[in-house]
C-alpha positions in Angstrom: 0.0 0.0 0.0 1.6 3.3 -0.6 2.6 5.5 2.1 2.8 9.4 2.7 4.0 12.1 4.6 2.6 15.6 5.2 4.8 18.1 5.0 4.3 19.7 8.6 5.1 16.1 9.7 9.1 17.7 9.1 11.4 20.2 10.1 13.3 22.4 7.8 12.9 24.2 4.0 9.8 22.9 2.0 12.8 21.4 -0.2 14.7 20.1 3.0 11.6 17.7 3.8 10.9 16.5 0.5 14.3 15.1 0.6 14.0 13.6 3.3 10.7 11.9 2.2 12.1 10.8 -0.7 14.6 9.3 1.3 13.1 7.6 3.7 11.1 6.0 1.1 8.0 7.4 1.2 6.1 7.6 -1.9 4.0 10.8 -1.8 3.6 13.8 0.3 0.6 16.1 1.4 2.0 19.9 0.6 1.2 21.4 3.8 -0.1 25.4 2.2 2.3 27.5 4.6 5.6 25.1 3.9 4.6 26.2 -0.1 4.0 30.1 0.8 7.5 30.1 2.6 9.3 28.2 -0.7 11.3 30.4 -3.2 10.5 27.3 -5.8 7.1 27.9 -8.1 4.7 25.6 -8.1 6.1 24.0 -11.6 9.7 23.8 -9.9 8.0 22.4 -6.7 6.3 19.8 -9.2 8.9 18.9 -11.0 11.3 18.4 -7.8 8.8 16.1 -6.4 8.9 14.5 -9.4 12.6 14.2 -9.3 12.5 12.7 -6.6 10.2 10.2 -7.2 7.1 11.5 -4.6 3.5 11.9 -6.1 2.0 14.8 -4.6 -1.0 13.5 -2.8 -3.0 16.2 -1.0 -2.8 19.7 -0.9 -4.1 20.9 2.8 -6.2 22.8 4.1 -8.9 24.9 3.1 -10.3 26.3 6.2 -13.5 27.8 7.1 -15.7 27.2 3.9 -18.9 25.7 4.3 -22.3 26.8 6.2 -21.4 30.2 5.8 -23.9 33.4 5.7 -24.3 33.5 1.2 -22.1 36.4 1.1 -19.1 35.1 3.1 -19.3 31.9 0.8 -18.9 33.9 -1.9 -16.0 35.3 -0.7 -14.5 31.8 0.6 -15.6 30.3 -3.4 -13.3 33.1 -4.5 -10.5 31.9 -2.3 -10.8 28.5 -3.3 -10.7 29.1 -6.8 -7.3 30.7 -6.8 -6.2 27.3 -4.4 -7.4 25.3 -6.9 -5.9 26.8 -10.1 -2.6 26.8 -7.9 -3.2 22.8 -7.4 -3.5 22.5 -11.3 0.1 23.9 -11.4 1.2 22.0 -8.4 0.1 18.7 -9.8 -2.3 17.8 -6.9 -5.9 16.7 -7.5 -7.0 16.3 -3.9 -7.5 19.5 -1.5 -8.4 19.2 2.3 -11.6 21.0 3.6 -11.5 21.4 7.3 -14.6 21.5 8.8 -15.6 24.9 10.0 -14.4 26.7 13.3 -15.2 30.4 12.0 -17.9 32.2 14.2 -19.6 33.3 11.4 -20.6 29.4 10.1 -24.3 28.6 10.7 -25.3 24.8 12.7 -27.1 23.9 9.5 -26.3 20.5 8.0 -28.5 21.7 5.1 -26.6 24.5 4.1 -23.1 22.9 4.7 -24.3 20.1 2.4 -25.3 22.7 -0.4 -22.1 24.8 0.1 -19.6 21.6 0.1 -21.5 20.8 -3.5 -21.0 23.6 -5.0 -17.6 23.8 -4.0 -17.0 20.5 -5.5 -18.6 21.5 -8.5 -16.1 24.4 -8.9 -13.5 22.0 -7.8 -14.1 19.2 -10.4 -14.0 21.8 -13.3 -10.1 22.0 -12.1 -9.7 18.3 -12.0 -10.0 18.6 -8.2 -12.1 16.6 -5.4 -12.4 17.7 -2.6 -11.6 15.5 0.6 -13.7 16.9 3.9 -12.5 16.4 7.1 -14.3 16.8 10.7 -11.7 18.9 13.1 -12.4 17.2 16.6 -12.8 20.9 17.6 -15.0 21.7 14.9 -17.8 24.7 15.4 -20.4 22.1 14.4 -19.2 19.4 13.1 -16.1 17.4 14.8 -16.9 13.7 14.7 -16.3 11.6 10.9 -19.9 10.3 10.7 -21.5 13.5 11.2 -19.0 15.0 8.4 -19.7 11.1 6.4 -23.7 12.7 6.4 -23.2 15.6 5.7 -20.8 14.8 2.4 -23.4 11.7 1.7 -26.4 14.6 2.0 -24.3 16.6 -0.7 -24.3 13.8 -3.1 -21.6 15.0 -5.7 -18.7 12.8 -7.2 -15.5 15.3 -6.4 -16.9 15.2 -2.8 -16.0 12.4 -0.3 -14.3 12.6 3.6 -10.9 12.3 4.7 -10.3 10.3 7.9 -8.1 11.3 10.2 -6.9 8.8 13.4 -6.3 11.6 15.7 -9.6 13.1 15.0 -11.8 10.7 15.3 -9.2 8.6 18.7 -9.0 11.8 20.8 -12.7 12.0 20.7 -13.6 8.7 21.7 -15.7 8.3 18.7 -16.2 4.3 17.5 -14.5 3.4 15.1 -16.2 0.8 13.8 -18.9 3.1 11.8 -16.3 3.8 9.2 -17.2 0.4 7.6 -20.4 1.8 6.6 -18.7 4.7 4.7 -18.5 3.3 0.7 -14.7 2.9 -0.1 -14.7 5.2 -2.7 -16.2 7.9 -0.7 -12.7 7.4 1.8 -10.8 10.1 -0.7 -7.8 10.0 2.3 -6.5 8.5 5.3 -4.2 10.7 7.7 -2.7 9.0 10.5 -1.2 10.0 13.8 -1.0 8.8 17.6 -0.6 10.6 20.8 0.1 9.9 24.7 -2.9 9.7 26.6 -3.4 12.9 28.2 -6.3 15.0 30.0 -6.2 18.7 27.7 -7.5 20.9 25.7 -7.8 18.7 21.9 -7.1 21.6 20.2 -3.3 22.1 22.4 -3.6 18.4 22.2 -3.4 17.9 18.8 -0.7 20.9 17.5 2.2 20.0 20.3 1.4 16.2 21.2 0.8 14.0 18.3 3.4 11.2 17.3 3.8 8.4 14.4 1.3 5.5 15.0 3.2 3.0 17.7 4.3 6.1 19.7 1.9 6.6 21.8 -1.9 5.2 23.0 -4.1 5.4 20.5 -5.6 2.1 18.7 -4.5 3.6 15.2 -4.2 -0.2 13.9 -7.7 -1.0 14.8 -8.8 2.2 12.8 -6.8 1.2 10.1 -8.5 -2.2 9.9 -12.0 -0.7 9.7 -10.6 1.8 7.4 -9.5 -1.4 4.7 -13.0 -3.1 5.4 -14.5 -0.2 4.1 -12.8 -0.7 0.7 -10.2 2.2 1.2 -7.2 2.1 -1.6 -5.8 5.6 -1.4 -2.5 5.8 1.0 -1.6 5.6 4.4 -0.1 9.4 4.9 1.4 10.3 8.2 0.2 13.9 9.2 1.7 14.5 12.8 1.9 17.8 14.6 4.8 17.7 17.3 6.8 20.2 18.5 10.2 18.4 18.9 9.4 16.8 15.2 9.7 20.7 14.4 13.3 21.0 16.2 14.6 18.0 15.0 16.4 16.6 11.3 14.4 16.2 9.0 16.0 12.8 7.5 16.2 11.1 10.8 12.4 11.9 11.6 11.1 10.9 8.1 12.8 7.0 8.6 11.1 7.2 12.4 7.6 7.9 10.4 8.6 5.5 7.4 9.5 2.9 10.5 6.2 3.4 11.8 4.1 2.6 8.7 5.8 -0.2 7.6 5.2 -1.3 11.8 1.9 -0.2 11.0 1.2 -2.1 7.8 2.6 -5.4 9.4 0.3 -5.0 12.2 -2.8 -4.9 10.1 -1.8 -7.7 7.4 -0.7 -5.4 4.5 3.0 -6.2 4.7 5.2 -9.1 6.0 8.6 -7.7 6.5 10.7 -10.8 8.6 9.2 -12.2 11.6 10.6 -10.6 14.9 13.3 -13.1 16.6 12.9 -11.2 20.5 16.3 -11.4 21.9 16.5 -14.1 24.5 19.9 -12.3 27.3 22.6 -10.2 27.3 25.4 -11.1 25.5 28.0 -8.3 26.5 27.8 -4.7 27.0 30.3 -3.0 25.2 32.2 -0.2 27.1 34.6 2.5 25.6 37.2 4.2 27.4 40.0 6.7 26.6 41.6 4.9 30.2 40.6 1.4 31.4 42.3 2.1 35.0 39.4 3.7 36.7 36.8 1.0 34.5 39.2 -2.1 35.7 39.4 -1.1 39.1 35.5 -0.7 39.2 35.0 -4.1 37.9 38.1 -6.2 39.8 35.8 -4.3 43.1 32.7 -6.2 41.6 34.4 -9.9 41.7 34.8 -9.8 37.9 37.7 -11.0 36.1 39.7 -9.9 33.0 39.2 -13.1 31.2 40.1 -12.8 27.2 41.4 -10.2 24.9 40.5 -9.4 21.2 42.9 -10.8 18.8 43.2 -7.8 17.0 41.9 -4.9 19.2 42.4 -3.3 22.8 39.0 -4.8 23.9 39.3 -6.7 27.1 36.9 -9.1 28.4 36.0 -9.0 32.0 33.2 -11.3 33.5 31.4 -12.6 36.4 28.9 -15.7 35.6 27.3 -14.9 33.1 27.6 -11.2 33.2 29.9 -10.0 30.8 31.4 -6.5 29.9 34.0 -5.1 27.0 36.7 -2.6 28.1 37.4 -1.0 24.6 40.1 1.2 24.5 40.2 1.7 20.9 41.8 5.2 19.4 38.8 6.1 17.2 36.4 6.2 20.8 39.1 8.1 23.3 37.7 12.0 22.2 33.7 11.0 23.8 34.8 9.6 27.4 33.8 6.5 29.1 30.3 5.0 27.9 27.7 2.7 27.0 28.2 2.0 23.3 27.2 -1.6 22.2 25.4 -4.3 23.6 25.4 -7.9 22.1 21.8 -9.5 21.9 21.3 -13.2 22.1 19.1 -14.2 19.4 17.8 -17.2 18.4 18.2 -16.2 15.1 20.6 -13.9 14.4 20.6 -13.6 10.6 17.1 -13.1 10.8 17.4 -10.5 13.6 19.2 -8.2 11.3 16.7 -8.6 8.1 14.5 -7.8 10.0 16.3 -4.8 11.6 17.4 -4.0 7.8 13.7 -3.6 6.9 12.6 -1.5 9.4 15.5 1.2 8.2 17.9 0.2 10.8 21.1 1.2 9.2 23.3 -2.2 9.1 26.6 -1.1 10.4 29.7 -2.1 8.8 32.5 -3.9 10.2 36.2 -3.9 9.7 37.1 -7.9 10.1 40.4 -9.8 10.2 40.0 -12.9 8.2 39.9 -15.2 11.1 36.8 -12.9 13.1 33.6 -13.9 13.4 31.2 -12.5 11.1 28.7 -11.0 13.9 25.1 -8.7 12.1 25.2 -5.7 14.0 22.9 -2.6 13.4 22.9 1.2 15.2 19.9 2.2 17.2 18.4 5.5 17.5 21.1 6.7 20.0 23.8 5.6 18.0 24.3 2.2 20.6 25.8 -0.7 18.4 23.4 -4.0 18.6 25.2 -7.4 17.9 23.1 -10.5 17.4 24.9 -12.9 18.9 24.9 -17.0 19.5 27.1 -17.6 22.6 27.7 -20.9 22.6 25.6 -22.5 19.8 26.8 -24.6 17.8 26.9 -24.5 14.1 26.8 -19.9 14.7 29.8 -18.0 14.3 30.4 -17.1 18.1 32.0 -13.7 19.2 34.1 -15.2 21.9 35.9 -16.7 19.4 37.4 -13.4 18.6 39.0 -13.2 22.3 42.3 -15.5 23.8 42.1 -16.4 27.1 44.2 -14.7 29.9 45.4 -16.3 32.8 42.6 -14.3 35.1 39.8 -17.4 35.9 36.5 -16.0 35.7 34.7 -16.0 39.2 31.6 -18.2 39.1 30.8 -18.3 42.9 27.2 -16.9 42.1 25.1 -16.5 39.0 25.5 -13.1 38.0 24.1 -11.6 35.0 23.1 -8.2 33.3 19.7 -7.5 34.9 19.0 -4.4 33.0 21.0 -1.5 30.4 19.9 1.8 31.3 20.6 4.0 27.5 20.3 7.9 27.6 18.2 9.2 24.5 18.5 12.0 22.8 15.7 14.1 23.9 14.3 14.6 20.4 14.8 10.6 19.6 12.9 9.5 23.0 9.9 8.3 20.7 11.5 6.8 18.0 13.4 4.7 20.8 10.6 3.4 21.9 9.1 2.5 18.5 12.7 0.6 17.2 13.2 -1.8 20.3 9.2 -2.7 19.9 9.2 -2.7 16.3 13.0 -3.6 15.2 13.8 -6.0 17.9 10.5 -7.3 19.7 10.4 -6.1 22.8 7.1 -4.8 24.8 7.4 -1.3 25.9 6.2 -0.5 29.2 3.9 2.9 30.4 6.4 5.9 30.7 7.4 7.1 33.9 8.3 10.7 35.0 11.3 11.2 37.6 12.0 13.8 39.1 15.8 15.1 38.6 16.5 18.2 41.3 16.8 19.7 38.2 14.2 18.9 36.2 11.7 15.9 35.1 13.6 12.8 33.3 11.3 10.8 31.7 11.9 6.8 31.6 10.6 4.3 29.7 11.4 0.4 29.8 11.1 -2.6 27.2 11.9 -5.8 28.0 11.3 -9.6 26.4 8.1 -11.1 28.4 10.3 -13.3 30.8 12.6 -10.3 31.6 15.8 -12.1 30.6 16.1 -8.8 28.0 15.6 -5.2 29.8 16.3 -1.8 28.5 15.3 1.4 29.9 15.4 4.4 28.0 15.9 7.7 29.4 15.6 11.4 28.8 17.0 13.9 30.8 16.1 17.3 32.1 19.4 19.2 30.8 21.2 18.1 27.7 24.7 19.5 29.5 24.1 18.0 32.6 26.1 14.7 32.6 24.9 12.8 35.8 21.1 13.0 34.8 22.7 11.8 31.3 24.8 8.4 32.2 24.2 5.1 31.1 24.4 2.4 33.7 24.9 -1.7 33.7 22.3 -3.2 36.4 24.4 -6.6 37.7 21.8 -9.7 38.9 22.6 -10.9 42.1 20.7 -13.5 44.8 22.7 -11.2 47.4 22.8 -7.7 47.1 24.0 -6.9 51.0 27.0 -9.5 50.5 27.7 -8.2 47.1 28.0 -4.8 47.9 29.9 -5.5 51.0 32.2 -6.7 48.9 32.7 -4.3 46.6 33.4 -1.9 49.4 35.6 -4.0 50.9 37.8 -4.2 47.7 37.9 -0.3 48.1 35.0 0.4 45.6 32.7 3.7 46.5 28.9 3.2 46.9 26.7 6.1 46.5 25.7 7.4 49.7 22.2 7.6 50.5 20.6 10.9 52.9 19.4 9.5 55.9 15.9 11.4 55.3 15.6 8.4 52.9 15.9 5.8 55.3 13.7 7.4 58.0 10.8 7.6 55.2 11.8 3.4 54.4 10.7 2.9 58.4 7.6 5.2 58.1 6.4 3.2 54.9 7.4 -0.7 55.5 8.2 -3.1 58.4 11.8 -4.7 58.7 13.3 -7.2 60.2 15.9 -6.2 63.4 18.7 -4.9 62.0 17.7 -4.9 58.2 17.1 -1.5 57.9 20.5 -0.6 59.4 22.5 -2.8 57.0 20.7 -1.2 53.9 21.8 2.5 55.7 25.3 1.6 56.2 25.9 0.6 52.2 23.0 2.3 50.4 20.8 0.1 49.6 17.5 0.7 48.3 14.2 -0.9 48.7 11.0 -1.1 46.7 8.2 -3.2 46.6 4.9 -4.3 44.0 2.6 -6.5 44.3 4.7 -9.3 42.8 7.7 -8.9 45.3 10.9 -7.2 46.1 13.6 -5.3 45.1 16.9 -4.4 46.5 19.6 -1.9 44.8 22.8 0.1 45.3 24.5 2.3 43.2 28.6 2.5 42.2 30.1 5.8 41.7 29.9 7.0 37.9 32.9 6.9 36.0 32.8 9.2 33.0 29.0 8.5 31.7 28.7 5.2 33.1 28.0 3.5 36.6 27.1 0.4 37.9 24.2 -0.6 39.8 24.2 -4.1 42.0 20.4 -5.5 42.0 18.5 -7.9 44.0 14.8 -9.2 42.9 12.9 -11.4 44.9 9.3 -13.3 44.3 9.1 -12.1 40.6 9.5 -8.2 40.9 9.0 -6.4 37.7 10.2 -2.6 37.9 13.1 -0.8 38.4 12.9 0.9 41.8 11.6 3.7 40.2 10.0 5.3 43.6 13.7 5.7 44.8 15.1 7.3 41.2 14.3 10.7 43.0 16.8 10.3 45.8 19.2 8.3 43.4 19.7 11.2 41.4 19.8 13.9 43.8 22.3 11.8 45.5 24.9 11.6 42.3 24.2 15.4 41.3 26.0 15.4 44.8 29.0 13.1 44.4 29.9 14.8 41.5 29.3 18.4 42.7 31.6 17.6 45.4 34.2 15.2 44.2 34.0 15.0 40.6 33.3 11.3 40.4 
């Protein structure tokens, strides 16, 4: 089915987002009317650009304001749309969005509107137009699709049919389901869009706060189905008012939208790109390093052991059970600091993982290999974070350990560690499109998004994970792009015994964060401990949460460069992330490294 893209969807010149349409491989665009006011280009060179570039122009949009209308102000608004529609015939476009009324002056008279709209599409068909009429959720009189469906069936004339719009008729609460009774050919457009769930005004709801279908609440998919039942052939175009969209590239944000329709499109039967292969563990995180001291002595504090190194490369291999981390000190990495900046994936199929990846637009990353390396699929999320599928172990798969000689450094295997969760800072203009590529790209479920608050500001975290949690990620935005503590990545470490493990770690001279007292003196307040227990968790800063499915107990190293270490502990199937103690976490490193630097 072909896809589309409205212009406002995109940031940048009128010639800026076609590009990046085009790119993206989207086959059409709607011309939103103030991106072709602002244009140097004519018409004829905007036509023949979008022809260049291999786009169909699909809708011209909007004509505001027209219909129900005292006779004089009609004539005035037939007067305005002549000149659009003579500009269409140069444009190329031969459908025009009519936007149900919101002027003062238009008159609650179905009647009337259904007389106007006809002659309008009268004029409009003697320019090889038709006219496509939409009901704005905030309309003056009319704001829901089957009251704008009887109104346009009431007019009766061929250029004349209704677009559908997803936010329109989701943010409403309308049904649906009473699209099916609309005749197919009477659909002239679909425009889609999504949005969080939230309690405002539609009208401020709808200009700042939509996103690409998968992004947010809405049941777009389920519209979409009744949509096709109703015989609908025209395109699925993506017409999304956000404000960080505005702010943000225009290339990167048209593959986020192209991701989402083709997401879309697989959801609802239309496409079959290759089935998702959900990762089943952790591999490896990857960690880069201008100085692997400070990294090294973090980790030899944690019980893990520098195990192998890379044939080729300064990447050392440091584990503990089945937890397993990559000190890369390679010279291309040294300018950005200690970070997060790959993470290998078990798959069960790890050829199929990166088709799949490949045909959602996740850019396939090349790799420099020595003849003897293992030939490992790896492709670059949002962020930027590497993603190697990997098959530790299996026979018959080319493994990545195979890449690594052993040192003489045994591998402590005293308890059955392992990477619990990855924490990855987004940028805050990608936190979206995050979400969408670990659902979409890799099959994981996302979780609600939670707000935190930073002492300087809100972060906002979100988590996916596989359905058995042996796979969690939590993405994060923070309150101040500069501001490097609200910003660093972290490696959560699976343990049966948090107290002994961080004792441990202090005892091999590593720092844990310290925790205000105020914290603890709440913990007593809200939950009853055994003698002594709450003391123990004061003295090494431990943190405790609870849900109704069990436990949780945490502590925190310090952060070195962008990344720190956090020691966790989940008992009788807990599922979150101690997010009721993020507050305090935070507030607590803005003061380790406002006061020592570390």
């Amino acid at each position: 089915m072909r896809t589309s893209i409205a212009t406002v969807s995109l940031s940048g010149s009128l010639t800026e987002k076609l590009t990046a349409a085009s790119r993206a491989g989207f086959d059409g665009v709607e011309i939103f009317e103030n991106d072709l006011l602002a244009s140097p280009l004519t018409p004829e060179e905007i036509r023949a650009r979008c022809a260049d570039l291999g786009l169909t122009i699909d809708l011209y949009q909007p004509v505001r304001d027209i219909e129900a209308l005292p006779e004089e102000e009609f004539t005035r608004a037939l007067r305005r749309a002549r000149h659009k529609f003579e500009l269409m015939r140069r444009l190329g476009a031969d459908t025009v969005l009519v936007c149900s009324s919101v002027s003062p002056h238009a008159l609650d008279d179905d009647a009337l509107a259904a007389e106007q709209l006809s002659r309008l599409a009268g004029l409009a068909e003697d320019h090889g137009v038709r006219v496509a009429y939409e009901a704005l959720a905030w309309g003056r009189h009319i704001s829901t699709y089957d009251h704008a469906w009887r109104v346009v069936e009431n007019a009766d004339h061929p250029a004349l049919g209704t677009c559908l719009d997803s936010f329109h008729i989701l943010s409403r609460g309308s049904d649906p389901k009473g699209i099916e009774d609309i005749p197919g050919e009477k659909i002239f457009f679909l425009q889609l869009a999504d949005a969080p769930l939230l309690a405002m005004d539609v009208l401020q709801w709808s200009r700042h706060y939509r996103c690409f279908p998968g992004q947010g609440g809405f049941d777009v998919a389920g519209l979409v189905r009744h949509v096709l039942r109703a015989g609908y052939e025209g395109p699925l175009s993506l017409e999304v008012f956000n404000d960080v969209f505005r702010q943000s590239e225009a290339g990167p944000t048209a593959v986020d939208a192209r991701r989402s329709l083709l997401t879309l499109q697989e959801t609802v039967g239309l496409a079959t790109p290759p089935a998702p292969a959900a990762p089943t563990g952790i591999a490896f995180a990857e960690l880069v390093t201008p100085d692997a001291a400070p990294v090294s002595a973090v980790l030899g504090a944690l019980g893990f052991s520098r195990t192998a190194r890379h044939r080729g490369k300064p990447v050392d291999l440091w584990q503990r059970g089945d937890a397993r981390v990559l000190v890369n000190t390679g010279p291309a990495e040294r300018r950005d600091g200690t970070r997060l900046a790959a993470v290998g994936l078990e798959s069960p199929d790890p050829a199929g993982a990166a088709r799949r990846a490949e045909a959602l637009l996740a850019p396939v990353l090349p790799r420099r290999r020595a003849p003897g390396d293992a030939a490992l699929e790896a492709v670059a999320a949002p962020d930027g974070t590497e993603l190697f599928f990997c098959a530790t172990g299996r026979s018959g798969l080319p493994d990545w350990r195979a890449d690594f000689e052993d040192v003489a450094h045994p591998c402590h295997d005293d308890e059955p560690w392992r990477v619990d969760h990855l924490s990855l800072t987004q940028p805050w203009h990608q936190f979206d499109e995050a979400a969408l590529f670990h659902r979409a790209v890799l099959g994981l479920r996302p979780q609600e998004s939670v707000d935190v608050a930073d002492p300087y500001g809100l972060l906002r975290s979100r988590a996916v994970s596989t359905d058995d949690g042996a796979v969690r990620i939590v993405l994060t935005v923070g309150p101040a792009p500069t501001d490097d503590t609200a910003h660093a990545q972290h490696i959560a470490l699976a343990t049966d015994d948090v107290v002994a493990a961080a004792r441990r770690y202090r005892e091999a001279g590593g720092p844990l964060l310290p925790i205000p007292a105020n914290y603890y003196d709440d913990l007593a307040a809200r939950f009853e401990f055994a003698a002594g227990e709450l003391e123990t968790y004061r003295e090494l800063g431990i943190l405790y949460d609870r849900d109704a499915h069990g436990t949780f107990r945490h502590c925190y190293t310090h952060t070195v460069g962008q990344v720190f270490f956090e020691l966790v502990q989940r008992d009788g199937g807990y599922r979150g992330y101690g997010a009721a103690n993020a507050p305090v976490r935070l507030a607590a490193q803005h003061a380790v490294r406002r006061f020592t630097g570390g």
